[in-house]
C-alpha positions as CSV (number, residue, x, y, z in Angstrom):
1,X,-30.6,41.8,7.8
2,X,-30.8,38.6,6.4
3,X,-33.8,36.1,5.0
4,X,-33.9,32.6,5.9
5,X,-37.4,30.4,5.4
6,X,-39.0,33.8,6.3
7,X,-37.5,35.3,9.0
8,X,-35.2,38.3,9.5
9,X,-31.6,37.4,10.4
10,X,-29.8,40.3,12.3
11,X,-26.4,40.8,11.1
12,X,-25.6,41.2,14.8
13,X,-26.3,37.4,15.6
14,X,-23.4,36.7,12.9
15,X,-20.6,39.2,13.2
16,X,-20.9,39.6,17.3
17,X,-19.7,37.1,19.3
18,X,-21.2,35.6,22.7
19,X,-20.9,32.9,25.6
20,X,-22.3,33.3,29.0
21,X,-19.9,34.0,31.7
22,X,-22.1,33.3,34.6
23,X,-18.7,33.4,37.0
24,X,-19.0,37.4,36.0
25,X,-22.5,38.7,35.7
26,X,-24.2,36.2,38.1
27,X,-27.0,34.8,36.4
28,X,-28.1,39.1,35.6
29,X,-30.3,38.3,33.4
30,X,-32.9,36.2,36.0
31,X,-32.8,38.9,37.6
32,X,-32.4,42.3,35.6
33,X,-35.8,43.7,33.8
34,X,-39.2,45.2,33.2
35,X,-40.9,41.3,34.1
36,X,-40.1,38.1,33.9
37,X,-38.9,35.9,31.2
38,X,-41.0,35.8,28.3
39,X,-43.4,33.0,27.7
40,X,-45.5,31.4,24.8
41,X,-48.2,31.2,25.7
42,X,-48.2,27.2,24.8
43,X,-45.8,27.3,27.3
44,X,-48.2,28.0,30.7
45,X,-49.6,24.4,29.8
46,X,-46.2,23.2,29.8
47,X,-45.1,24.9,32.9
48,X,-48.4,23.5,34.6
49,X,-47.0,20.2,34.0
50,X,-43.6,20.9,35.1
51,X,-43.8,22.7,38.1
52,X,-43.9,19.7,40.5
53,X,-40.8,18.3,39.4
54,X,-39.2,22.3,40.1
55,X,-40.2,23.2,43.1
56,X,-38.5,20.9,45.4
57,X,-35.4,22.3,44.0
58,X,-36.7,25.9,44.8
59,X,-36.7,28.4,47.7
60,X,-39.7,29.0,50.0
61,X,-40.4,32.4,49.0
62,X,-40.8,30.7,45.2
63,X,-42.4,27.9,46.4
64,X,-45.5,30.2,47.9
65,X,-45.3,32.1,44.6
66,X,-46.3,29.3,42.6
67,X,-48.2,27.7,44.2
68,X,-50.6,30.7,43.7
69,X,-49.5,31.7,40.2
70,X,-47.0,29.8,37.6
71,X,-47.0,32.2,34.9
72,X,-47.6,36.0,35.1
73,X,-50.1,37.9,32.9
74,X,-48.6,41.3,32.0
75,X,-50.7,44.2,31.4
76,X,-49.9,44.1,27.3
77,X,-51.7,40.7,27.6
78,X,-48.7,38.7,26.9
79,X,-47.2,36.6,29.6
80,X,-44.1,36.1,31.7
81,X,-42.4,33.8,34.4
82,X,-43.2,35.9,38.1
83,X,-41.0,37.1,40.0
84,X,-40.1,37.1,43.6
85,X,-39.9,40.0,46.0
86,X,-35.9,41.1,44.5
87,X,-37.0,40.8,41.2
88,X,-35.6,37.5,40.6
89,X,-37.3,34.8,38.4
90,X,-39.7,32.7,40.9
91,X,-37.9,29.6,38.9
92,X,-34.2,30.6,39.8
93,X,-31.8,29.4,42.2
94,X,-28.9,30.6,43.8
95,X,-26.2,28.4,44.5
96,X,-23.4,28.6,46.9
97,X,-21.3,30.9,44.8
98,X,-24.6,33.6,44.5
99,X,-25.4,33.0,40.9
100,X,-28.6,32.4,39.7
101,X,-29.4,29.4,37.4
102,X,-32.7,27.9,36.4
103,X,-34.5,25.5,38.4
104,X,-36.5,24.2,35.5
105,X,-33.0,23.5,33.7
106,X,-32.0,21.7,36.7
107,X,-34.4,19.9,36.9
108,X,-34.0,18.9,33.4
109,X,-30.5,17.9,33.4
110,X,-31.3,15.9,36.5
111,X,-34.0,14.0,33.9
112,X,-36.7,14.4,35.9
113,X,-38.1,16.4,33.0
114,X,-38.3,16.8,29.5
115,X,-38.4,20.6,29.0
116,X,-35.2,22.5,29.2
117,X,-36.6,26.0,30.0
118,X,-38.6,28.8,28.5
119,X,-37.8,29.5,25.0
120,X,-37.0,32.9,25.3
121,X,-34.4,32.1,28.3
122,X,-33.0,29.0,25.8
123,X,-32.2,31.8,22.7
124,X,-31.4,34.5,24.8
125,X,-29.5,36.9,23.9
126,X,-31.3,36.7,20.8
127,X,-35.1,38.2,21.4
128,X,-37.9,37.2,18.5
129,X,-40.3,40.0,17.1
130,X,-43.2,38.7,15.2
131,X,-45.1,40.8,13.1
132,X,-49.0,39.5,13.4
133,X,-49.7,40.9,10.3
134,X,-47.3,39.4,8.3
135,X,-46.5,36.3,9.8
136,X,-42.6,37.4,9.7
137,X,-40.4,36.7,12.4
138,X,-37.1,39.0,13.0
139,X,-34.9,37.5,15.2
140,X,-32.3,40.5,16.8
141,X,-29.7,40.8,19.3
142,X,-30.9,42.3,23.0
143,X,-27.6,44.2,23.7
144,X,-27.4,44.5,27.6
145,X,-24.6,46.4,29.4
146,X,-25.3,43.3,31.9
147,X,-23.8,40.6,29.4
148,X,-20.6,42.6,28.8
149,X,-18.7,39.7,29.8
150,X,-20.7,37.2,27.7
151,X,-19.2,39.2,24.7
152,X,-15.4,39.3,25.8
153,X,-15.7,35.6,26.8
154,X,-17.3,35.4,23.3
155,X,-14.5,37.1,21.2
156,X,-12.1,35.3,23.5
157,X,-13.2,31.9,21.6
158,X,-14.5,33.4,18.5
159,X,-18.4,32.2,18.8
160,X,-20.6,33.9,17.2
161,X,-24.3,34.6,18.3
162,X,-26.2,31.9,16.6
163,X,-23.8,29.2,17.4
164,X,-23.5,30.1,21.1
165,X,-27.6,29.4,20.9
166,X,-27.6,26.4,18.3
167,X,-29.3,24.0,20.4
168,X,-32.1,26.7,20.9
169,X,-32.3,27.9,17.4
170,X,-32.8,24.0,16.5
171,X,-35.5,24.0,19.4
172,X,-37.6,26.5,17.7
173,X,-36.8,26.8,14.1
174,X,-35.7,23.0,13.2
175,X,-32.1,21.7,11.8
176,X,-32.7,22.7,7.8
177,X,-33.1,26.1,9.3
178,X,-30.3,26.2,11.7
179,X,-27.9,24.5,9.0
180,X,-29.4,27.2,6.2
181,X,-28.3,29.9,8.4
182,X,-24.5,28.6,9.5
183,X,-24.7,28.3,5.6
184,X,-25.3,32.1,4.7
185,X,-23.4,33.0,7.6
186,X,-20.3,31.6,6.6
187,X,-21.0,33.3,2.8
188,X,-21.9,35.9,4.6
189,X,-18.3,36.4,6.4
190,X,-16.2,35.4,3.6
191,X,-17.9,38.0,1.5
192,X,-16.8,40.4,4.1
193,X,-13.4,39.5,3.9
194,X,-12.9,40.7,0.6
């Protein structure tokens, strides 16, 4: 592991390579799981404000969903996007071809809002762990057998991790952080090469 500004940098997210093949695994991971996407909980207040630009772009079956529930309170107290009856995301959508995408990105990119998605979906496949007592964050790879082809597509065009999820990364962490880390990542490779 690494240390940038206080959090724990998997060596994973540097020397493993990753770019969503969506043509292969179908949007998996909207549907794959114990629950829903992970939320902050700042994000239910967010998602309250949202939700009417999504749903027009969603199914009925999601539709009924949240219009009774928007976020899901797990039984460890922390929260979650529902689901529908197949264990999809309530927020997804399946286009013509079968995969899954979100409806809240959609709807973003269509500019009817200014949220892109959950956090957890925007860094994924890198999942945060935050240690209450310390305040430290360590942010590790979530190897899934599901996202085999996000890692050949991955070492097909040489991307590694953390710059497949820049945009996130900058979303949560800021730009000094995101440019420390492409920093010590490149040290961190040439180092290896020697």
């Amino acid at each position: 592991m690494l240390e940038i500004q206080g959090k724990l940098i998997s060596l994973d997210l540097i020397e493993k390579n990753f770019v969503c093949n969506l043509n292969a695994c179908k949007g998996a991971c909207c549907v794959e799981g114990e629950q829903g996407a992970p939320l902050e909980e700042s994000e239910r207040h967010i998602l309250a404000q949202i939700v009417p630009a999504v749903i027009p772009l969603l199914d009925g079956e999601a539709r009924e969903i949240l219009g009774k529930q928007i976020y899901h309170r797990n039984e460890d107290d922390s929260i979650s996007t529902p689901l529908r009856a197949d264990r999809s995301c309530a927020y997804s959508i399946r286009n013509e071809s079968g995969i899954l995408t979100c409806g809240i990105e959609k709807a973003y990119r269509s500019g009817w809002i200014d949220w892109i998605k959950p956090l957890s979906c925007h860094l994924y496949p890198i999942r945060v762990h935050r240690n209450e007592e310390t305040g430290w964050e360590a942010l590790n790879y979530d190897k899934w057998e599901i996202c085999t082809p996000a890692c050949k597509q991955g070492d097909e065009l040489g991307i590694p991790i953390y710059r497949f999820v820049k945009d996130a990364l900058v979303r949560k962490y800021g730009e000094p952080f995101y440019r420390e880390l492409d920093e010590v990542a490149e040290s961190w490779k040439q180092s290896q090469k020697i």
